[in-house]
Every structure is written in structure tokens, then in C-alpha cells.
N, C-alpha and C positions, 0 to 999 in steps of 0.2 A: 430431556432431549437436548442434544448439543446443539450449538445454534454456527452453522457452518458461515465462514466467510473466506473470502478470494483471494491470495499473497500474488498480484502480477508483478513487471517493471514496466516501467516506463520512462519512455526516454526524456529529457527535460525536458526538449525542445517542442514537445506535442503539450509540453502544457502553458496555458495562461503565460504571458508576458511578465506579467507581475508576479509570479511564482518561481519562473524561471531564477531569478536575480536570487531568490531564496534558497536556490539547490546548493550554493556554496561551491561551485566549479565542480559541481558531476553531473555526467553526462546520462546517468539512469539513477532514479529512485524506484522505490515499491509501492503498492498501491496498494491499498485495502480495501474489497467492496464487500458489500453484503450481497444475499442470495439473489437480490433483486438486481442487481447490479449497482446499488448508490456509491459512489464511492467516499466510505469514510474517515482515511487517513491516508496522509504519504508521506512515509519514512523515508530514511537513508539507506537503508538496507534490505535485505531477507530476513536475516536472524533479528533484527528490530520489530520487524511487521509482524513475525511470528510470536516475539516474546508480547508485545501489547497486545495480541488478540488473546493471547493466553492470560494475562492480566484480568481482561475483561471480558473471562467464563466463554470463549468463543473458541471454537474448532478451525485453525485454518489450514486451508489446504491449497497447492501451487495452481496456475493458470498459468498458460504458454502464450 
């Protein structure tokens, strides 16, 4: 059974103060949740958040 998880973006400014300073002057990252909604990574990109979920045996698919 593939185990589905969420490719959205998000903008930096909705996240954490102290994360912000970590996006390295972009104005969107991508986010990875699982089915539940957890969210468990935020890349720099699309094709990043796809390739580590692929990595780690996971199916992802886009969120608007």
C-alpha cells in the first residue's frame, strides 16, 4: 500500500519567526504533510519535496 503524503507551498512569512531567517531570502517553500495533516518537511522547492518523499517509499501528490 503506498503511503500517500501532501507537496503544498507556503509562503515564508506564515511560518515561525525563527524559521523564517532559514528560508535564505525566499519568499515560498514547500511543505510535506502526511495524511493526517502533520507536517513533516519543508524544502526549497517542488521537485525537492517530491524527490525526498520518493526517497522515503512515500507517494506524493500536489495540494493548492
Amino acid at each position: 500500500m503506498e503511503r500517500l503524503v501532501y507537496v503544498r507551498p507556503v509562503d515564508v512569512s506564515d511560518l515561525p519567526k525563527d524559521m523564517q531567517g532559514q528560508a535564505e531570502g525566499r519568499d515560498q517553500v514547500y511543505a510535506v504533510h502526511s495524511a493526517n495533516g502533520e507536517r513533516l518537511a519543508l524544502v526549497r522547492d517542488r521537485s525537492l519535496a517530491f524527490i525526498l518523499a520518493r526517497q522515503n517509499d512515500l507517494a506524493p501528490v500536489n495540494v493548492h
